[in-house]
C-alpha positions as CSV (number, residue, x, y, z in Angstrom):
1,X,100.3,111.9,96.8
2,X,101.0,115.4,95.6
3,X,98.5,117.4,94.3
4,X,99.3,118.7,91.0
5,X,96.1,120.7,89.6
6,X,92.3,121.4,90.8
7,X,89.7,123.1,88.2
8,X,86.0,122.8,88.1
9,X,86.0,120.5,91.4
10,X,88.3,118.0,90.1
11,X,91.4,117.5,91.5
12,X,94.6,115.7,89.7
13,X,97.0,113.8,91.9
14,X,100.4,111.5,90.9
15,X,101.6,109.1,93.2
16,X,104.9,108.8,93.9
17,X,106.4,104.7,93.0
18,X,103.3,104.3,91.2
19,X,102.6,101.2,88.7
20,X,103.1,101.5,85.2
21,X,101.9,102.5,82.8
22,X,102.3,106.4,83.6
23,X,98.9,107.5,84.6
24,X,97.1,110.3,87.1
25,X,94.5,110.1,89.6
26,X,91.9,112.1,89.3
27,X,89.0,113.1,91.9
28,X,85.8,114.3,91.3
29,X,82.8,114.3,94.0
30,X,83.0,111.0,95.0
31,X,84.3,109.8,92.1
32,X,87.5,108.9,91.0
33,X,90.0,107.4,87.6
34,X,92.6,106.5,86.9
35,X,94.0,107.9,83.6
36,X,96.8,106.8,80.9
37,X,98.9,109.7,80.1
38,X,99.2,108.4,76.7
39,X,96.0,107.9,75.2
40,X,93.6,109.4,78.0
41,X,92.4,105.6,78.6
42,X,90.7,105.0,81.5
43,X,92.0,102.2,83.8
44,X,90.2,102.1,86.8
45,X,87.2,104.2,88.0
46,X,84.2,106.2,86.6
47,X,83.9,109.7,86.3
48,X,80.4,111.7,85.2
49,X,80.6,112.5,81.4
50,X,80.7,116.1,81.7
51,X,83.6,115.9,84.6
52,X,85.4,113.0,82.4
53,X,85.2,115.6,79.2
54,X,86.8,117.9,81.3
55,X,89.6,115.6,82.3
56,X,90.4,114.7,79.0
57,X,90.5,118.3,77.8
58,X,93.0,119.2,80.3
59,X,95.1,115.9,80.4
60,X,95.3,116.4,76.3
61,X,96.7,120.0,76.9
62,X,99.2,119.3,79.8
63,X,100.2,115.8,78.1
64,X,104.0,116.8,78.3
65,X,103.9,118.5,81.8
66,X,101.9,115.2,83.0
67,X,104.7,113.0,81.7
68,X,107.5,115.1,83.1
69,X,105.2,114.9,86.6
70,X,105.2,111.2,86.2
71,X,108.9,110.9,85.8
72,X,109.4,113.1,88.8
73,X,107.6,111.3,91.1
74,X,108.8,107.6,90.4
75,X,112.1,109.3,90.8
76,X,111.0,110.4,94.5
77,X,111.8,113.7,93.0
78,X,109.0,117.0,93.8
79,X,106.3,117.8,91.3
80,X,105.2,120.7,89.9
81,X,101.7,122.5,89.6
82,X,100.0,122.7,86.3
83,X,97.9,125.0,85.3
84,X,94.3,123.9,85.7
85,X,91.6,124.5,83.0
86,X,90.1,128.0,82.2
């Protein structure tokens, strides 16, 4: 489960052979999400409003680097790092 960015305590993972549809895992405290790459839905998890604000910011930002990351890793191929949020 590679690691792909960490800001602000939140940390953004992408399993490899995942389910559909293309989503991220994201980590925060002891909280975690999972998070549609294409509309920023939630799908499973809770996140604190500030932390889940962040998220969203980010993911809406990277949204073409995230789906390039997705395709990657359901293709067992490496990811890539993306920048976190400044």
């Amino acid at each position: 489960m590679p690691e792909i960015s960490r800001f602000y305590g939140i940390i953004v993972r992408i399993f490899t052979d995942d389910h559909t549809p293309p989503h991220f895992h994201a980590y925060y405290n002891e909280f975690e999400i999972l998070m549609d790459i294409e509309n920023f839905r939630i799908l499973a998890g809770n996140f604190p409003p500030k932390a889940l604000a962040l998220i969203i910011e980010w993911a809406a930002i990277h949204k073409s680097e995230l789906i390039k990351n997705w395709e990657l890793a359901c293709s067992k191929k490496p990811t890539f790092k993306i920048e976190p949020l400044k």
